[in-house]
Every structure is written in structure tokens, then in C-alpha cells.
C-alpha positions as CSV (number, residue, x, y, z in Angstrom):
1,X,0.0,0.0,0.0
2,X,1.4,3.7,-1.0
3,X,0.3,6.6,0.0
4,X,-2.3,7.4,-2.0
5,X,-3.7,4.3,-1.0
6,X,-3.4,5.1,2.9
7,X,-4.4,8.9,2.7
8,X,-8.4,8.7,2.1
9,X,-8.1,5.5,5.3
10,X,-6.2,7.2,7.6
11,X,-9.9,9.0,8.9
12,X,-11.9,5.4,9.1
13,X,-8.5,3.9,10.3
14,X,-8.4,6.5,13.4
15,X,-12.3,5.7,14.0
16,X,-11.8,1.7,14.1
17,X,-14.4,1.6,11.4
18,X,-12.0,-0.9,8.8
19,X,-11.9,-4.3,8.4
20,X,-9.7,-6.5,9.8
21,X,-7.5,-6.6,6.7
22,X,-7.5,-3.4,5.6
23,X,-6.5,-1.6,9.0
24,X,-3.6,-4.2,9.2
25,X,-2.5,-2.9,5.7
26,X,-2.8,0.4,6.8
27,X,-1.1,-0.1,9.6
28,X,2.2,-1.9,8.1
29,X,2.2,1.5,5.5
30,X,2.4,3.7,8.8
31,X,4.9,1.9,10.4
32,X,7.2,2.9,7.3
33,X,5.6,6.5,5.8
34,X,6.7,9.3,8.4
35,X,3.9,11.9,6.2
36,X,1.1,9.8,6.8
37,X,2.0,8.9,10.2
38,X,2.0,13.0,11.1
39,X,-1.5,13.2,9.3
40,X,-2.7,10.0,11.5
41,X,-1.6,11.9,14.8
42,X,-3.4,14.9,13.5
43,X,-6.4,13.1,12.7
44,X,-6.5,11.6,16.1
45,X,-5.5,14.6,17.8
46,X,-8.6,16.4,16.5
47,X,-10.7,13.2,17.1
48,X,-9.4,13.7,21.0
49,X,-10.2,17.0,21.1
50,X,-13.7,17.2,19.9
51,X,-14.2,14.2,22.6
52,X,-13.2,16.6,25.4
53,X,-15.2,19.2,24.6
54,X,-18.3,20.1,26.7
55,X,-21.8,19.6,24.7
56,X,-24.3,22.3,25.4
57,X,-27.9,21.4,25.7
58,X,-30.5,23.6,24.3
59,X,-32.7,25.3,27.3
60,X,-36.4,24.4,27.9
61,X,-37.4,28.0,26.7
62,X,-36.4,27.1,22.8
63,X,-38.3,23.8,23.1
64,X,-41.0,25.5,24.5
65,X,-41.4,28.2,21.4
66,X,-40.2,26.1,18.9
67,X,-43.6,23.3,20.0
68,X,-45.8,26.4,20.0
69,X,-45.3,27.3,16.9
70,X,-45.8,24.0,15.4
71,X,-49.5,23.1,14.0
72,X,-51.5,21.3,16.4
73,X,-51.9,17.7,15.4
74,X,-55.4,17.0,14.3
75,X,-58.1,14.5,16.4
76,X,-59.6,11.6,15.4
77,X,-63.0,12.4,15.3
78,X,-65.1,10.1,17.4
79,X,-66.8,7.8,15.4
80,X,-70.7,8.1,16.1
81,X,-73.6,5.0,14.9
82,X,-76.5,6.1,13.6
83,X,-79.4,5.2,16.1
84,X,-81.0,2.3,14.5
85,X,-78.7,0.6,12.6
86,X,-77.4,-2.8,13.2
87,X,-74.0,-3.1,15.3
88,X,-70.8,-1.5,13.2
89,X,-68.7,-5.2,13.9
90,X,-71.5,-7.3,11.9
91,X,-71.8,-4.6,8.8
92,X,-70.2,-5.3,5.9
93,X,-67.0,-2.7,5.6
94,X,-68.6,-0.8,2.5
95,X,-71.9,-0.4,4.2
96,X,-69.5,0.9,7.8
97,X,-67.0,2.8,5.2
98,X,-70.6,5.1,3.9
99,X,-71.8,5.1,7.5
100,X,-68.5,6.8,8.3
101,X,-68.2,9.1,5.4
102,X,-65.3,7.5,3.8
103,X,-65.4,5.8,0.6
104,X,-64.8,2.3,0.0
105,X,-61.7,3.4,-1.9
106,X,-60.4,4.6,1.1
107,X,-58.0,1.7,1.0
108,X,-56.4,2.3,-2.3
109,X,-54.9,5.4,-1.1
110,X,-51.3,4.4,-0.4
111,X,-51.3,2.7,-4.2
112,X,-52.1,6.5,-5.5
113,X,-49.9,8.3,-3.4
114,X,-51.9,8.9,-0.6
115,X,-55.2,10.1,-3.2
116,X,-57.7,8.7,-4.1
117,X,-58.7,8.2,-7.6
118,X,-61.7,9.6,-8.3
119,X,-64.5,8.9,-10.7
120,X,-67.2,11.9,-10.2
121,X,-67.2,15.2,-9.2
122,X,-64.7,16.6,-7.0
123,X,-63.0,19.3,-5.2
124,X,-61.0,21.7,-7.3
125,X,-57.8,20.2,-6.0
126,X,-58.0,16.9,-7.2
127,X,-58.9,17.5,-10.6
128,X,-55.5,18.2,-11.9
129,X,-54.5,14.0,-10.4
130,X,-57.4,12.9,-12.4
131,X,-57.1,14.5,-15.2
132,X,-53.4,12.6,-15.3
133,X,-54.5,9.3,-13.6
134,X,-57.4,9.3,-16.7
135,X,-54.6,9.8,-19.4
136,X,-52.5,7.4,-18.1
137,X,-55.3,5.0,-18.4
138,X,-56.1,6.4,-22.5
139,X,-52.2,6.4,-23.0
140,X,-52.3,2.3,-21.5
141,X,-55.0,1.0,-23.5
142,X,-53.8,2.8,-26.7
143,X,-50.5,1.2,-26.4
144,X,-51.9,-2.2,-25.6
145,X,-54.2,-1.6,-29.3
146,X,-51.1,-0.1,-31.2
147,X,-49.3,-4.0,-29.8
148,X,-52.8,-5.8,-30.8
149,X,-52.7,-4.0,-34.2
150,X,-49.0,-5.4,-35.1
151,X,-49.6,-8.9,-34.1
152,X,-52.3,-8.7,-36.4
153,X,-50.4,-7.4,-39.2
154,X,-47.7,-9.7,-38.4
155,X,-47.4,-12.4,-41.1
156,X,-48.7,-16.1,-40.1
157,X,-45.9,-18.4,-38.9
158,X,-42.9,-16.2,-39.6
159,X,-42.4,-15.2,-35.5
160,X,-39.2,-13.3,-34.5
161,X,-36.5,-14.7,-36.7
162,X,-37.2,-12.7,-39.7
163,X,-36.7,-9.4,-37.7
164,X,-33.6,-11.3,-36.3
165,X,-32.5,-11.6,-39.7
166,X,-33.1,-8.2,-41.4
167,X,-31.0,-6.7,-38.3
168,X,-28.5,-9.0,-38.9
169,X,-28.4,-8.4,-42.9
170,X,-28.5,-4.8,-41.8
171,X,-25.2,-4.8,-39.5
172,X,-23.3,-6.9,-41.3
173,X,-23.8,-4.2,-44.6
174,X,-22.9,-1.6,-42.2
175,X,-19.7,-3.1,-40.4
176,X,-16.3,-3.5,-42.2
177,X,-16.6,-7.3,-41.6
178,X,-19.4,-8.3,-44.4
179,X,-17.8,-11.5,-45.4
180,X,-15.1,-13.5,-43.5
181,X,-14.0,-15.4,-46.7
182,X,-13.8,-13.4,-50.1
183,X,-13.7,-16.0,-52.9
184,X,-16.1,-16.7,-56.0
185,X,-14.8,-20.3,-55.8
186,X,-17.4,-22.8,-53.8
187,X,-13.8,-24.9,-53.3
188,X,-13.0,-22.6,-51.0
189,X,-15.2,-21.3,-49.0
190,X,-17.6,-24.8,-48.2
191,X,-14.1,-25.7,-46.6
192,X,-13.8,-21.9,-44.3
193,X,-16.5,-23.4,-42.4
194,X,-14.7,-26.5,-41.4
195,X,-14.4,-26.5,-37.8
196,X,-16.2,-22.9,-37.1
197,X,-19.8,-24.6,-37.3
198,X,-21.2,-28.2,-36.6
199,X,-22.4,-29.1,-39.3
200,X,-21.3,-28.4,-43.4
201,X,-23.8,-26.1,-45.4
202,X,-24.0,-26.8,-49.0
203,X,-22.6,-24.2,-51.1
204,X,-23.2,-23.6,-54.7
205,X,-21.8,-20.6,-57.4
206,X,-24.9,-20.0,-59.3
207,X,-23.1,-17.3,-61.9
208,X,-24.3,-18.6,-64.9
209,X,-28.2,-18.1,-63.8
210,X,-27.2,-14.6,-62.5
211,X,-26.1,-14.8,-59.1
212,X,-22.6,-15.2,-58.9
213,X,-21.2,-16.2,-55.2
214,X,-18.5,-13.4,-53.9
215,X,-17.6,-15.2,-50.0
216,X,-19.1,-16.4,-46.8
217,X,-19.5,-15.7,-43.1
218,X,-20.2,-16.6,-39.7
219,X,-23.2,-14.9,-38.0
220,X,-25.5,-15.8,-34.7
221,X,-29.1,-16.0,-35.3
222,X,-31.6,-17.8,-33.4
223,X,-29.3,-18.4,-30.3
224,X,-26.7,-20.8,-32.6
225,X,-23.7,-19.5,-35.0
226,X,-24.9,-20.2,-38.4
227,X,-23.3,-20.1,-42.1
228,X,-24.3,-17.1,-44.1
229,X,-23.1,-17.3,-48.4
230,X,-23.0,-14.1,-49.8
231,X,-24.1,-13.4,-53.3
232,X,-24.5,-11.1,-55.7
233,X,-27.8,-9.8,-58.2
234,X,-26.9,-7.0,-60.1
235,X,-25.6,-4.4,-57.9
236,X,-27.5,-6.0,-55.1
237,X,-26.1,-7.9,-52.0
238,X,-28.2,-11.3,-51.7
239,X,-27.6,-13.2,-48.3
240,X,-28.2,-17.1,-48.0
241,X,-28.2,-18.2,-44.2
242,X,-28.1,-21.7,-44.1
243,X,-28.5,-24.2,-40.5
244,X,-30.0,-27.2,-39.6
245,X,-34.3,-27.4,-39.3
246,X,-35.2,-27.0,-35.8
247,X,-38.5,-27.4,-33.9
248,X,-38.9,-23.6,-33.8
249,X,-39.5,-23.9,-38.1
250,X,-42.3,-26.4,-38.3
251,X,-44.3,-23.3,-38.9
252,X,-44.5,-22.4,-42.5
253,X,-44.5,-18.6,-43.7
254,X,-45.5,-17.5,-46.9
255,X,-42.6,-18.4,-50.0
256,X,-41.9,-15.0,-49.8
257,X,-42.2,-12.0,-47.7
258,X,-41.0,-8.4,-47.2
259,X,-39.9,-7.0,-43.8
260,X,-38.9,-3.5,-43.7
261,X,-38.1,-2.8,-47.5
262,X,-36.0,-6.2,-47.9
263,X,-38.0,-9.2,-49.6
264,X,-37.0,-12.6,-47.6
265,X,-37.5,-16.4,-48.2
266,X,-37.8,-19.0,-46.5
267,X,-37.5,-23.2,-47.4
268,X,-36.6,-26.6,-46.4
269,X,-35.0,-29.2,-47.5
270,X,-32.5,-32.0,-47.0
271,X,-32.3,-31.3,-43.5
272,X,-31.5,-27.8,-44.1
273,X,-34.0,-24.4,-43.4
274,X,-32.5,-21.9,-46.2
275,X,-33.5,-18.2,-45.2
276,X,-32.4,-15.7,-48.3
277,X,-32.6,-12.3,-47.9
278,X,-31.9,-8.8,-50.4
279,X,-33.0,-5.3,-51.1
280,X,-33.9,-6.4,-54.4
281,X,-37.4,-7.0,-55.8
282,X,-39.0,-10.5,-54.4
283,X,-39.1,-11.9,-57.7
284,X,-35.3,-11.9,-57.4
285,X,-35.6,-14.3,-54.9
286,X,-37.9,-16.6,-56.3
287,X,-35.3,-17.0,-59.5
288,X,-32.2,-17.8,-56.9
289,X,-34.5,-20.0,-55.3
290,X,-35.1,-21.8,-58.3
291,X,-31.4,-22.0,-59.9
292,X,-30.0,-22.8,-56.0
293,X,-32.7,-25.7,-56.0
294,X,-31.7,-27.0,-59.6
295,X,-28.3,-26.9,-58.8
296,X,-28.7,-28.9,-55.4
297,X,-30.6,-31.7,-57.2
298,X,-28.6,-31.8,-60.2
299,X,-25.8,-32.4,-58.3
300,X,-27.7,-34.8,-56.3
């Protein structure tokens, strides 16, 4: 321990308010730093000397004005049966509640910070809570039918993975790291994967219909790592994620489907779920579907 260690101590040191460990380091640093063992004597010195001195108590005169001039604490008032009514113990607490002049919403107070929510009229005072406590309740129930209205609007069977995948389309077009393995050869980047992924995706250059492969990469999506090829249409990146079916894709979405301007697809075979995603029209899809399909089985 140096002294910048020790100096911000020394205070809880003198007090006895360390722990066992710590006041024995700060003790070894003392034993060898003259400095801090001056501001310890100091420290304790003033500790002494605020000990010794006398304490003053206030005379009964100041507690005397100072409780006279505080409000006097209001008094229960007594509470009174009507004549004729049955006893207060076997009434219902609503019916003792009105008999009382309290509401039965009495004991909601401490959820509403010590108010009552109020659903008539009421004294100037607590219109300004209700008017807030009411647009609370509009501003609830509009966001529960904004969430209704996009789970309605959300296509049959697709679930989260296709948001999952436009985000991860997205970054990876943003970042600097868009494909691990630059090569238009298949020969080289089926075996990239080797040892990064459990299993081996098939990987096809479909060129001559228009689609030529440019490289692969890793991505996560839908909790595992996964094997993404990356093609090209036009001027237009075209990304072919490729992992093993799970249970999570019994479900079948439409063929194709467009999430937030990018037209996605979605098919199974082999063993295999193939999710292909692009900024290009849909029908651009359903072409590489076909050419990656009659390339799979003609090499089958």
C-alpha cells in the first residue's frame, strides 16, 4: 500500500471503522511513511479533542417556542352509529365505510400516493390527479391496441426470426466485416467453415443463372452460429443463411415476404431451413431459389 492508498483511510483507520485486513495494511504502510503517520496523529488529535469538549444542551425555553409554533396535530373524530342501525362489527365494511363518510376506496390510497382516484365530481384540488391518472389509463389501453394492431399485421408463422435476420443483414452491410471469406470459388469457401460450425452447409456458385457467389461468413441467429453465403444480383447484396431445421421452423410462412423494405424467403429441404434475404425486388428471390434448387438436385 502507497500513500495514495493510505491517505483517504487514515480518517476510518483512526475511528476503528476498517476491516480486519484493511487496517492491518494500513497499519504496516504507517509503520514505514513518516507523512502519513503525522496526518494519523493529526487526525487523532482532532478526534481527541472534539471528545473533550463540553456539549451544550439547548434550554427548555427554545423547546418550548419552537412546540408552540408548530400546527396542532389534528383529532380523530369520534366515530358516532347512527341510532337504528345494526352493530358496526357485523356490517359489511362498504356499508361501515358510507356510515363513516369515507369511501370504500379509502383503501387504495397508499397505491395512488396517498389520493384517491376519483371517478365523479370533485373538489378543485384533485382535478389536476385525475385528469393525469385518466390519461394514463387512455395512453395504456392505446398502447396495448397499437401492440394488438402489429400482431395482427404480423405475417402467419414467420415469428421473430425474420426481424432477427433483417438486423443482422442490416449490421453486417454496415460493419467493415461483411464476409469473412472473399472468394467466388465454392472450393473454398464450403471448406472456411470447417471446424467454425457443426455441421457443413452446401454451397453452390450459381453465376451462370445470374447470381454469382462473392464469400461467406459466420453470424448468430436464433441463439446458434450459423453459415451465411454471400451473393450477388446486379448491384445487389443477396444473403443465404443456411443451419439445420429445428423445432422452432415447423411453422410455414409464406414463400416469400418483405420486412422493412428487404423481400426474404424461407425453405426446407435436405435437413436444411434456407433463409435468403436482399433489397432487391422478391421476384429476385424466387429466380435464386429456383437456380439454388436445380443446382442442389442436379448435383444430387
Amino acid at each position: 500500500m502507497d500513500c495514495k492508498e493510505a491517505r483517504p483511510l487514515i480518517d476510518a483507520n483512526a475511528d476503528r471503522e476498517l476491516s480486519a485486513p484493511d487496517a492491518r495494511r494500513v497499519q504496516a504502510h504507517l509503520a514505514e511513511c513518516p507523512d502519513c503517520q503525522r496526518e494519523s496523529a493529526n487526525v487523532r488529535a482532532l478526534g481527541d479533542t472534539l471528545r473533550a469538549a463540553g456539549y451544550h444542551r439547548a434550554p427548555e425555553s427554545l423547546r418550548a417556542r419552537i412546540l408552540a409554533e408548530l400546527p396542532p396535530l389534528a383529532e380523530p373524530e369520534p366515530e358516532v352509529e347512527p341510532a337504528g342501525q345494526p352493530d358496526a362489527q357485523f356490517r359489511p365494511e362498504p356499508a361501515r365505510a358510507k356510515a363513516r363518510g369515507r369511501s370504500p376506496l379509502d383503501g387504495w390510497r397508499g397505491w395512488f400516493g396517498g389520493r384517491r382516484p376519483s371517478f365523479g365530481p370533485q373538489p378543485a384540488g384533485g382535478a389536476a390527479w385525475s385528469v393525469g391518472w385518466a390519461g394514463a389509463l387512455v395512453i395504456a389501453i392505446a398502447a396495448a391496441a397499437v401492440g394488438v394492431t402489429l400482431a395482427l399485421h404480423r405475417p402467419a408463422g414467420v415469428g421473430p426470426i425474420a426481424d432477427e435476420l433483417v438486423s443482422s443483414h442490416v449490421r453486417a452491410l454496415l460493419s467493415d466485416r461483411d464476409i469473412d471469406v472473399i472468394s467466388t470459388d465454392q472450393h473454398t469457401v464450403k471448406p472456411w467453415f470447417n471446424g467454425k460450425i457443426d455441421y457443413s452447409p452446401p454451397v453452390e456458385d450459381l453465376a451462370a443463372s445470374g447470381f454469382p457467389l462473392v464469400g461467406g461468413r459466420l453470424d448468430y441467429v436464433a441463439h446458434r452460429r450459423v453459415a451465411v453465403m454471400i451473393y450477388r444480383y446486379r448491384k445487389h447484396p443477396l444473403d443465404l443463411y443456411v443451419f439445420p431445421e429445428s423445432s422452432d421452423s415447423a411453422d410455414r410462412p409464406p414463400d416469400t415476404l418483405v420486412r422493412e423494405g428487404y423481400a426474404l424467403s424461407r425453405w426446407q429441404e435436405g435437413g436444411m431451413t434456407y433463409w435468403a434475404i436482399t433489397d432487391a425486388s422478391p421476384d429476385a428471390l424466387v429466380a435464386f431459389k429456383a437456380a439454388l434448387q436445380s443446382r442442389l438436385h442436379g448435383a444430387g
